[in-house]
C-alpha positions as CSV (number, residue, x, y, z in Angstrom):
1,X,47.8,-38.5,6.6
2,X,46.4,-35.2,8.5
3,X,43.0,-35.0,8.6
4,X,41.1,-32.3,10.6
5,X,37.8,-32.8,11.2
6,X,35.2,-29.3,10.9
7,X,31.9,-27.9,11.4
8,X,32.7,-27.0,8.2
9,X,33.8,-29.7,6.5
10,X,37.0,-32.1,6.8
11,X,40.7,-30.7,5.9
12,X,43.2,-32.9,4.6
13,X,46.4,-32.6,4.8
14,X,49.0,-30.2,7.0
15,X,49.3,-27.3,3.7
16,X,45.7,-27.3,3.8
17,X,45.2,-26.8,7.6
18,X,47.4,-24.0,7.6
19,X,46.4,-22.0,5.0
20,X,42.8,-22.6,7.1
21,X,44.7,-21.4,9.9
22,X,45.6,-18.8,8.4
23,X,42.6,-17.3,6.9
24,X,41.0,-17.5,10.4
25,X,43.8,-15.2,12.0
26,X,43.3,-12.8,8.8
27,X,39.5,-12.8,9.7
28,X,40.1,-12.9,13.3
29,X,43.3,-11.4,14.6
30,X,43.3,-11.4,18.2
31,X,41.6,-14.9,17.8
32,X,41.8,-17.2,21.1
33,X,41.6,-21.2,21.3
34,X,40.9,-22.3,24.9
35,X,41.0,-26.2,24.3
36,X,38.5,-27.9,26.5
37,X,38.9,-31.3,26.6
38,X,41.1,-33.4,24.3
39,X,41.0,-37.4,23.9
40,X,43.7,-39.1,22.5
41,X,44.2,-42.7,20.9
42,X,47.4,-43.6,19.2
43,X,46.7,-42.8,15.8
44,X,44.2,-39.8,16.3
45,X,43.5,-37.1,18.7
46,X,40.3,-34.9,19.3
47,X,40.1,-31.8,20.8
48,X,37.2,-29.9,22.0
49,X,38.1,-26.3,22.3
50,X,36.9,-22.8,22.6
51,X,37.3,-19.9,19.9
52,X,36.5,-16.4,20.8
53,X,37.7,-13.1,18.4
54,X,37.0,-10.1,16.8
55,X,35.4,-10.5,13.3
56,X,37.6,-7.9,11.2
57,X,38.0,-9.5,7.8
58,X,36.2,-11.9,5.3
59,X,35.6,-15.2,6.6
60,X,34.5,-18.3,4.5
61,X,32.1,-15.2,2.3
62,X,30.8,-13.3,4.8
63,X,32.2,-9.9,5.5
64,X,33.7,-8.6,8.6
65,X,31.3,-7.5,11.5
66,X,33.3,-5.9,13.8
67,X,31.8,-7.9,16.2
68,X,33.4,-10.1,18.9
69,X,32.2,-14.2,18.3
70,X,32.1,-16.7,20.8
71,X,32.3,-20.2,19.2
């Protein structure tokens, strides 16, 4: 019942959020998630966090820039 809700779009499922997962740390290796805030309810949590890397592969079509991203 896993859903994860994006800026990108919604991922169902724990198989699909990993291999999301793991794209990101292919695009971004030395990614870091600083969570924010979180709120949680018993049947759902959201999380507000922080993502900072170094853009060295293909992400979601657009090549690597080499350049560090603040998100």
């Amino acid at each position: 019942e896993f859903v994860s809700h994006l800026r990108v779009g919604d991922v169902a499922g724990l198989d699909r959020f990993k291999a999301m997962l793991l794209h990101t740390y292919d695009a971004f290796p030395d990614v870091w998630w600083t969570p924010v805030e979180t709120i949680e309810a018993p049947d759902r949590c959201t999380i507000r966090y922080y993502f900072e890397g170094t853009h060295l592969g293909h992400f979601m079509g657009v090549p690597p820039s080499h350049r560090r991203v603040h998100i």
